[in-house]
C-alpha positions in Angstrom: 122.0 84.6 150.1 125.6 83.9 148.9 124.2 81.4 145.9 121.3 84.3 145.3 124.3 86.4 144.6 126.6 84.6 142.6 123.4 83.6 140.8 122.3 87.2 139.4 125.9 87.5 138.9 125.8 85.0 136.3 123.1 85.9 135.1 124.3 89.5 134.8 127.3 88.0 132.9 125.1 86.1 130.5 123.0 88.9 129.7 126.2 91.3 128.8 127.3 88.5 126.4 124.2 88.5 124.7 124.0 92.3 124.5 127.7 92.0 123.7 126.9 89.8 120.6 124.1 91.5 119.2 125.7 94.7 119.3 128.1 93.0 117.0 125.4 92.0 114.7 124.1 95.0 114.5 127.5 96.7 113.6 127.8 94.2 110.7 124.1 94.7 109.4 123.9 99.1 109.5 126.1 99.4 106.5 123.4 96.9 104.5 120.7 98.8 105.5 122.4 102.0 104.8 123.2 101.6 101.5 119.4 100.1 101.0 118.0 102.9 102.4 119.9 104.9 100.1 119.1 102.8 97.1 115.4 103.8 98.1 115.3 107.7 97.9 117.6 107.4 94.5 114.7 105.2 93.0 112.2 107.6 94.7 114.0 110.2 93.3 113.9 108.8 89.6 109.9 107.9 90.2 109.6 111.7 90.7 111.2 112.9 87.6 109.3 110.6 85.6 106.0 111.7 87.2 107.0 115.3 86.3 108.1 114.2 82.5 105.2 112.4 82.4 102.6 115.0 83.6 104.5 117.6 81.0 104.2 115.1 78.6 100.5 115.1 79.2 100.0 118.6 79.2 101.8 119.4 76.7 99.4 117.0 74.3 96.0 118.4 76.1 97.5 121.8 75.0 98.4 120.7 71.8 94.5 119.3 71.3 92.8 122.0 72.5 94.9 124.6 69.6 94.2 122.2 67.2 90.3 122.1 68.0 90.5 126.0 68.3 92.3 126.1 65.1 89.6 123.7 63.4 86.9 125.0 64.8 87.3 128.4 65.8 86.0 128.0 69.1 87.2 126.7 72.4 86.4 122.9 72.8 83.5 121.7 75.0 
C-alpha cells in the first residue's frame, strides 16, 4: 500500500511538471497567435473594401452602359 502511494505521488508530481511546462509554452506562443489573428481581420478588412470598390466600380460602368445605349438608341437596352 505504502509503494502504491508514493507511487501516484510520483506520478502526481510528474504530471504537474508537464502541466507546469506546457503552461509555459503556451505563455510564450499567445502573443504569436495574437498578433496573427490580428493580422487576419486587417487583411479581411482590406478584402472587404476592395469588394465594395470593386462592386461600385462595376456598377458604376453597367450604369454608365445602359445611358449610353439609352442615349444611342432611345430606348432602354434589352
Amino acid at each position: 500500500m505504502h509503494e502504491e502511494l508514493r507511487a501516484w505521488t510520483l506520478e502526481i508530481h510528474t504530471l504537474r511538471n508537464e502541466v507546469k511546462g506546457l503552461n509555459e509554452r503556451l505563455d510564450a506562443i499567445e502573443p504569436g497567435v495574437t498578433i496573427g489573428v490580428q493580422q487576419q481581420v486587417a487583411g479581411a478588412g482590406k478584402l472587404g473594401k476592395g469588394a465594395v470598390v470593386d462592386g461600385g466600380i462595376v456598377l458604376t460602368l453597367a450604369s454608365s452602359g445602359v445611358a449610353v445605349w439609352y442615349s444611342m438608341t432611345g430606348r432602354p437596352p434589352p
